[in-house]
C-alpha positions as CSV (number, residue, x, y, z in Angstrom):
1,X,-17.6,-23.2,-8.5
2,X,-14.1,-22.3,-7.9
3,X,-13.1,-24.6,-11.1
4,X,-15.9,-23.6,-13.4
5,X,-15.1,-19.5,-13.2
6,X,-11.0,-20.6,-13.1
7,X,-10.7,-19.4,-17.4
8,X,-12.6,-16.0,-16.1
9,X,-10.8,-15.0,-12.7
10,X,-7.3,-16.8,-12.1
11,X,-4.6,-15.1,-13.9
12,X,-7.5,-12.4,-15.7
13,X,-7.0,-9.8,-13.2
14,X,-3.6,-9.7,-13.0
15,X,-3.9,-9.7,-16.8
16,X,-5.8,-6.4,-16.5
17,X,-4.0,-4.9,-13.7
18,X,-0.6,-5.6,-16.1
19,X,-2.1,-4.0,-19.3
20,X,-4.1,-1.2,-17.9
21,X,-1.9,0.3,-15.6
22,X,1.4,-0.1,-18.7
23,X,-1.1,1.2,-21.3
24,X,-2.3,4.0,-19.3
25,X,1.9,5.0,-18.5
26,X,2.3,4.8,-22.5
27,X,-0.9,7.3,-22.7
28,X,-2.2,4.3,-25.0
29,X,-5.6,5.2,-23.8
30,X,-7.1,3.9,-27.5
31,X,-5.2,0.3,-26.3
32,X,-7.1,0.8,-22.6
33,X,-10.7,1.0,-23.9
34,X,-10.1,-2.1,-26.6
35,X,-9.0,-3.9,-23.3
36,X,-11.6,-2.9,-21.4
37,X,-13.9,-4.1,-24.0
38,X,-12.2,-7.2,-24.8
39,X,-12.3,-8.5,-21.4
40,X,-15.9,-7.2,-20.5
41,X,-17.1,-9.4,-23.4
42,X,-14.7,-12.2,-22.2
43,X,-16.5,-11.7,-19.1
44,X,-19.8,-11.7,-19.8
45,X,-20.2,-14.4,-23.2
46,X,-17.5,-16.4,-20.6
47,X,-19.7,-16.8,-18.0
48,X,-22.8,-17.0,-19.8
49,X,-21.4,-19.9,-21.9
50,X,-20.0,-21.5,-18.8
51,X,-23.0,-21.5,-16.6
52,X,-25.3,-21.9,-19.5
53,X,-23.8,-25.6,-20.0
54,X,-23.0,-26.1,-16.1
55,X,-26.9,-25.6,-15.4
56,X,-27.5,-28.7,-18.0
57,X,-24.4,-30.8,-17.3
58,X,-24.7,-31.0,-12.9
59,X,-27.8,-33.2,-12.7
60,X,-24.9,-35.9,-14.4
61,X,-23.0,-35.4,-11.4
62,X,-25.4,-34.0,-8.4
63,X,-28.0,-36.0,-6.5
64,X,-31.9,-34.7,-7.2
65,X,-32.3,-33.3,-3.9
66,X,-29.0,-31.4,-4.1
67,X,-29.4,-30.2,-8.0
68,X,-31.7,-26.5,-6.9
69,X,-29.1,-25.5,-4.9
70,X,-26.2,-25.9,-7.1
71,X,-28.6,-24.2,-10.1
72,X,-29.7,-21.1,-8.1
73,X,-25.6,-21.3,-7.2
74,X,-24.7,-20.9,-10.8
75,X,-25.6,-16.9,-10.2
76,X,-22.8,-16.6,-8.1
77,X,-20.5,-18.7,-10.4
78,X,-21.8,-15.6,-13.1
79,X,-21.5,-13.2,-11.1
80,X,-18.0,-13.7,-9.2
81,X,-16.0,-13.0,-12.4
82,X,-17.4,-9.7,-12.7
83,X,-16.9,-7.9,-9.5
84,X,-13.3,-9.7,-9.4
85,X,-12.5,-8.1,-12.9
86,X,-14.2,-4.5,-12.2
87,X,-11.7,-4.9,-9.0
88,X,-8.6,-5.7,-11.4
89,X,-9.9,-2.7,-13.6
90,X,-9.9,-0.2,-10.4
91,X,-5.9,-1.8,-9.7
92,X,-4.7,-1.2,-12.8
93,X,-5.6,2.6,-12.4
94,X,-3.9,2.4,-9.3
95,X,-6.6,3.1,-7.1
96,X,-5.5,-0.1,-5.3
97,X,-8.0,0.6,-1.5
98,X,-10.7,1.0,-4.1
99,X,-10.3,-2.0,-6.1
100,X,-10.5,-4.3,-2.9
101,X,-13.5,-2.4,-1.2
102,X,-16.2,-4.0,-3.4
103,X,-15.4,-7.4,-3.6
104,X,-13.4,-8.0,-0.3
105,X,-14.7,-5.8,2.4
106,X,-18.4,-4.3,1.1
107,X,-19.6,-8.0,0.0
108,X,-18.5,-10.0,2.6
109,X,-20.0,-7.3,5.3
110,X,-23.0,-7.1,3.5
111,X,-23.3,-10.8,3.4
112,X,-23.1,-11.7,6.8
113,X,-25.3,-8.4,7.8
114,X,-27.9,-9.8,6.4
115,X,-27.4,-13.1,7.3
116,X,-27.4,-12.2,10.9
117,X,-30.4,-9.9,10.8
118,X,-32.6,-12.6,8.5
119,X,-31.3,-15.2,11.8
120,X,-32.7,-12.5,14.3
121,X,-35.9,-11.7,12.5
122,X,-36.6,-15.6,11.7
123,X,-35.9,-16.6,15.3
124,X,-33.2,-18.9,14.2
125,X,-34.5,-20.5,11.1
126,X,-32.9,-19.8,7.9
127,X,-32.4,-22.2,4.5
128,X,-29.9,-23.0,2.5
129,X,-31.9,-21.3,-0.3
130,X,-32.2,-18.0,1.7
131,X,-28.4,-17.9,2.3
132,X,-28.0,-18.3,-1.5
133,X,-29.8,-15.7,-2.4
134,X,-28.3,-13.2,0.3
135,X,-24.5,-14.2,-1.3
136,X,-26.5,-13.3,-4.5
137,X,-27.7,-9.9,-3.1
138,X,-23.9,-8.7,-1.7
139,X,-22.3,-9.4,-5.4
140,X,-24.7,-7.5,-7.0
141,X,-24.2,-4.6,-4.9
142,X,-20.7,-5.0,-5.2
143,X,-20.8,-4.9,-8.7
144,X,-23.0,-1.9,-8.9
145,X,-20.5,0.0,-6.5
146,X,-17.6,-0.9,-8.7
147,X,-19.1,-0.1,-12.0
148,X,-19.9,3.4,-10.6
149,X,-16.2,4.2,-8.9
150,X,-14.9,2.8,-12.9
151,X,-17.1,5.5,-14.4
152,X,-15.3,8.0,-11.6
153,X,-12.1,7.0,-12.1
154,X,-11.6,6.1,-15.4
155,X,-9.3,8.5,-17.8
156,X,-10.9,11.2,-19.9
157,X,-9.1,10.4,-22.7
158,X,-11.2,7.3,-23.3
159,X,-14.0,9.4,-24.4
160,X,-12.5,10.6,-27.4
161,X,-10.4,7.5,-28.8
162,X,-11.3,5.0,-30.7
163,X,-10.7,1.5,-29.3
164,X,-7.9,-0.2,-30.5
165,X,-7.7,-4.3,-30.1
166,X,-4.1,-6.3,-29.7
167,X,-6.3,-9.8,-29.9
168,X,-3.3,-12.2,-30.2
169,X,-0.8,-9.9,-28.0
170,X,-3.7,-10.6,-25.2
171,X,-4.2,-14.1,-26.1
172,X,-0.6,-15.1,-25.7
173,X,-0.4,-13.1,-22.3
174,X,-3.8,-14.3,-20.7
175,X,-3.4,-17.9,-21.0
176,X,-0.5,-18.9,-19.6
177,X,-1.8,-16.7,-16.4
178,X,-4.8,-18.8,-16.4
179,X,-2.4,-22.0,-16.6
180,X,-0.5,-20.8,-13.8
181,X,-2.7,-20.0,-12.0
182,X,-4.9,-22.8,-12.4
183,X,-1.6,-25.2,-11.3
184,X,-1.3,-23.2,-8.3
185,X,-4.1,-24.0,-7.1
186,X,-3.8,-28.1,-7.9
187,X,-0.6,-27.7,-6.1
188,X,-2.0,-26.3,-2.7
189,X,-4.6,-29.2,-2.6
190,X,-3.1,-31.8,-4.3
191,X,-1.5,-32.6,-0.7
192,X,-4.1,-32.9,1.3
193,X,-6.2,-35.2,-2.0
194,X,-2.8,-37.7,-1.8
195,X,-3.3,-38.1,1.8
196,X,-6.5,-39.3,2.0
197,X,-6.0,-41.5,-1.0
198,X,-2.6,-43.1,0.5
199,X,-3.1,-42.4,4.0
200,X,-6.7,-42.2,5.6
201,X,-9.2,-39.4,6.4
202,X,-8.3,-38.9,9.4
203,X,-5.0,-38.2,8.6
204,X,-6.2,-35.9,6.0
205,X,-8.5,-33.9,8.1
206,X,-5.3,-33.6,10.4
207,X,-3.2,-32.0,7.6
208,X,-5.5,-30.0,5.8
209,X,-5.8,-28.0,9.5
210,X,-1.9,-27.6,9.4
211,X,-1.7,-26.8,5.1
212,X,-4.3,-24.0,6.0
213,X,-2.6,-22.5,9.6
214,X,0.7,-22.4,7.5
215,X,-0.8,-20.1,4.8
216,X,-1.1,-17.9,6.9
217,X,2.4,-17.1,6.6
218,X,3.2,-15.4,3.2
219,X,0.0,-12.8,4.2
220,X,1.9,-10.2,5.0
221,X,3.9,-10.4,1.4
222,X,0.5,-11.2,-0.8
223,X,-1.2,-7.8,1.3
224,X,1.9,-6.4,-0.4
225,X,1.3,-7.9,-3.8
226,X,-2.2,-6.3,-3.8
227,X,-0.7,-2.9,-3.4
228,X,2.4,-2.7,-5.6
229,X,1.0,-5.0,-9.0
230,X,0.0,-1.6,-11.4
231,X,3.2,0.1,-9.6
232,X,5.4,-2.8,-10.9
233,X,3.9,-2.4,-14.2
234,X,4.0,1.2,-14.6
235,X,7.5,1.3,-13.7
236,X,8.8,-1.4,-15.3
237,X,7.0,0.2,-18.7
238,X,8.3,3.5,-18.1
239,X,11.9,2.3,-17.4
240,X,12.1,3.4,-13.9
241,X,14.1,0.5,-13.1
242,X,15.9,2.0,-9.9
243,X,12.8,3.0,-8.6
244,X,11.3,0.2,-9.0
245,X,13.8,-2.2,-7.4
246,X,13.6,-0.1,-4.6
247,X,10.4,-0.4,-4.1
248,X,10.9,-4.4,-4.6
249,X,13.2,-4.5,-1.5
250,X,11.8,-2.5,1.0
251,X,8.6,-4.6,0.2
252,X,10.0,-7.8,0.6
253,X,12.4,-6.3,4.1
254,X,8.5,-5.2,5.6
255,X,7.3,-8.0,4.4
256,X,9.8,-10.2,5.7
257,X,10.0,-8.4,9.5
258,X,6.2,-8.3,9.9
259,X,6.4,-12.1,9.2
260,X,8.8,-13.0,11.8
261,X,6.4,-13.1,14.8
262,X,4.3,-15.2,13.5
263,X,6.9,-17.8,12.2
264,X,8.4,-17.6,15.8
265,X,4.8,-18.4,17.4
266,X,4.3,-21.5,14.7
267,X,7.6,-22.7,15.0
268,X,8.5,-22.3,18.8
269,X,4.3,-23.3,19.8
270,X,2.7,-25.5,17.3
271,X,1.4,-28.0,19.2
272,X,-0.3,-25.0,21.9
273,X,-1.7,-23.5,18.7
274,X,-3.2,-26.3,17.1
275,X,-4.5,-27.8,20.3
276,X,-5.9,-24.1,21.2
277,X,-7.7,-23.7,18.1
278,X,-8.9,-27.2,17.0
279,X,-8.5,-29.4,20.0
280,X,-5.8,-32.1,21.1
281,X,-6.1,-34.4,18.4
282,X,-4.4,-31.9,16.0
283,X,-1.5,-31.6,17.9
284,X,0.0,-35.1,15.6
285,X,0.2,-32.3,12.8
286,X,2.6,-30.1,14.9
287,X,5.6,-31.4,13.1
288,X,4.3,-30.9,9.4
289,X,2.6,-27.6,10.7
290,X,6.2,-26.6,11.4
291,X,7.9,-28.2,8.0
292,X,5.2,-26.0,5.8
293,X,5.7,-22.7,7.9
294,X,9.4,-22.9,7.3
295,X,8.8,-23.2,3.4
296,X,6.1,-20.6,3.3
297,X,8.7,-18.3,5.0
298,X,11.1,-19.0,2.5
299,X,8.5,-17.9,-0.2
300,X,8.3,-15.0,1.9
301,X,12.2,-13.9,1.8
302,X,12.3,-14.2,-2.1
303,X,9.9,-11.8,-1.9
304,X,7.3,-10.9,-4.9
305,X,9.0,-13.3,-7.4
306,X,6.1,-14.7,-9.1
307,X,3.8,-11.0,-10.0
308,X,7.3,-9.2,-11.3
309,X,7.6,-12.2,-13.3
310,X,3.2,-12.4,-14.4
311,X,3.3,-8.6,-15.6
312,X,7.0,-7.6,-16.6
313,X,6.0,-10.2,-19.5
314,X,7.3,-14.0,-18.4
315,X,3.9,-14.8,-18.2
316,X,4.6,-18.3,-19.8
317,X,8.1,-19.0,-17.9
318,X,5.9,-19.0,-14.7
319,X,3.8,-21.3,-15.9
320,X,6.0,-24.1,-16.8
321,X,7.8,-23.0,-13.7
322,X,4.8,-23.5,-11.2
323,X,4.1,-26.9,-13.5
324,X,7.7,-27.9,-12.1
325,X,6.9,-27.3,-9.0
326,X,3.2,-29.4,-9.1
327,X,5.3,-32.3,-10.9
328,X,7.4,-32.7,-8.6
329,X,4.9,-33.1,-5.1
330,X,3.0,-35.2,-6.8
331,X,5.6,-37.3,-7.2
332,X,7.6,-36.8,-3.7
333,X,3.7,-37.1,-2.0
334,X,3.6,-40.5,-3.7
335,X,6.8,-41.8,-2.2
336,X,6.7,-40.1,0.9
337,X,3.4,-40.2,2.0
338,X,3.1,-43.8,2.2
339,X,5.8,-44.2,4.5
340,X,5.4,-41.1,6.8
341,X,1.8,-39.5,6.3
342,X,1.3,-36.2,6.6
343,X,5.1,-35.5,7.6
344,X,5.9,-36.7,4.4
345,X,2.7,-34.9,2.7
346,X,4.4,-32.0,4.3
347,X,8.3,-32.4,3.2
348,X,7.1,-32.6,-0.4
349,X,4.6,-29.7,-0.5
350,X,7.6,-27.9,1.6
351,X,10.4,-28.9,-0.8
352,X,7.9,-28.1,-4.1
353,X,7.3,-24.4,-2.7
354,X,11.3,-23.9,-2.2
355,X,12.2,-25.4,-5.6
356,X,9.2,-23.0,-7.1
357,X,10.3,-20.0,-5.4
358,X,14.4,-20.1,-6.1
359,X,13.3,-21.2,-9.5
360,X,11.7,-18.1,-10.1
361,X,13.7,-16.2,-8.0
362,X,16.7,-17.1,-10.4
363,X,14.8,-16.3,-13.5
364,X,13.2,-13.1,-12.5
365,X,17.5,-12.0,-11.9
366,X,18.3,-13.6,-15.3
367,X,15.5,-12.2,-17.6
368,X,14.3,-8.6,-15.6
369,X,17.3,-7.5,-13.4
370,X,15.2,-7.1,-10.7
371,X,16.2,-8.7,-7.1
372,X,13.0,-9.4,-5.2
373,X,14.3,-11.1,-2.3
374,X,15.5,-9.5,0.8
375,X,19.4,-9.3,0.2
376,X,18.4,-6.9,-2.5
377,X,19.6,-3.5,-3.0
378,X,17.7,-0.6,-2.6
């Protein structure tokens, strides 16, 4: 599902987010409602088209028994896109707490509120089908909740302009967001896929645990992405360049402090941690738990690298950037893992991340002026 709705979430919200919140600085409010209806369309025909030919395509690739479930899931393949963009929308007006609510804290609460109280009532029994539809249930809500705080919030202005479209500005700026993002997400699984082919299962299972533990690390920093993405935008439109490098560094300082416990508790306790939490067996991963928390930390002191890049207009630099950085652990996980499992599944994920990072790091100096990382000035 994750896959299928990739061309309508990935790099779409931060798409909106970037246009919204520089069109609505410019006062371009004609611009705003062309967007708005551009990407409610790309939306909507999107996902329509998508699980239109998904619902016809899956019984080529899923079992008989399995095809309902996967069909009634297609709702929530539909529907996903929708609350994720009205989210984006609510960001790029900068009413950041409100943009999460729907889709990250109403939904999910929802979802397992009624999930527990269906268990209670039914004594225990509950289907597969029944869980389904409760996911189903929570989005919709979410939606409706979002679509009402957009009618709240949205400007005045809107009413009385005409829409105005920049098809092909949009075009050239949405793709390469969807690539990119699209390749970071083959590059934070590609790892554990390489393992199990040139490894074994077990040893897959094993690393996937220590992956998953050790992206935990940047939170702190993406928390901070959340906040600042239409505020880097904005500023960056409006010139504000000072400001807005200050606001780069004190981000990526926080960030960077509030990370350093739990660095020191991954790297001073691994095998404690993974034994406490999944059991002695995962303590072998200790050592690659410990190589992948150390290049996640380095992601965390360049700081926000990648969005300043995504909405100050290098939309396409990231891309071939991230594509870099996927090259080249496919290619160290191929020699590596081989001859030292998931150590050596770790060392190339850990040296892919770095490489990505500094890469960007460099280019968001040589094309913006902006220092993201924690040496720079405020």
């Amino acid at each position: 599902m994750t896959l299928l709705i990739l061309p309508l979430t990935g790099g779409f919200s931060v798409f909106n987010i970037k246009h919204i919140s520089s069109y609505v600085a410019l006062k371009q409010f004609s611009n705003v409602k062309g967007l708005l209806i551009y990407s409610s369309l790309w939306i909507l025909i999107g996902g329509a088209l998508l699980t239109l030919i998904a619902y016809f395509i899956l019984p080529v690739f899923i079992n008989d028994n399995q095809i309902g479930f996967y069909r009634i899931g297609l709702g929530i393949a539909f529907m996903t896109p929708i609350v994720v963009f009205t989210g984006a929308v609510l960001r790029g007006l900068k009413h950041v707490v409100l943009g999460r609510l729907p889709n990250f804290t109403l939904q999910p609460i929802l979802f397992l509120g009624l999930i527990i109280w269906l268990y209670t009532v039914n004594t225990g029994q509950i289907t597969l089908e029944t869980i389904i539809d409760v996911h189903l249930i929570s989005l919709a809500i979410a939606i409706l909740l979002s679509l009402l705080l957009i009618f709240k919030y949205l400007p005045k202005e809107l009413s009385n302009v005409q829409p105005n479209y920049e098809i092909n500005k949009w075009f050239k700026s949405v793709l390469p967001l969807i690539f990119s993002t699209g390749l970071i997400i083959i590059n934070s699984h590609i790892d554990i896929i390489m393992v199990g082919a040139l490894a074994s299962e077990t040893e897959a299972g094993f690393y996937r645990t220590a992956s998953r533990l050790a992206t935990f690390v940047p939170f702190f920093l993406l928390a901070a992405n959340s906040a600042t993405a239409p505020y880097i935008s904005s500023l960056h439109t409006e010139g504000k360049k000072a400001q807005l490098q200050n606001i780069l560094t004190v981000v990526a300082r926080l960030a960077f402090i509030a990370t350093l416990p739990l660095l020191a508790i991954l790297i001073i306790w691994p095998e404690f941690i993974l034994t406490l939490l999944f059991g002695h067996a995962f303590a072998v991963a200790s050592t690659a738990l410990i190589i992948l928390t150390l290049a996640n930390f380095f992601n965390v002191a360049m700081g926000q690298v990648g969005q300043v890049m995504a909405l100050t207009g290098h939309e396409r630099l990231t891309a071939y950037t991230v594509l870099i950085a996927v090259i080249i652990n496919i290619g160290l996980n191929y020699i590596l893992v081989p001859q030292h499992g998931i150590n050596g599944a770790a060392i190339a994920t850990g040296v892919s991340i770095i490489i990505w990072n500094g890469l960007l790091a460099y280019w968001t100096v040589k094309k913006t002026g902006y220092v993201c990382h924690i040496l720079g000035k405020r």
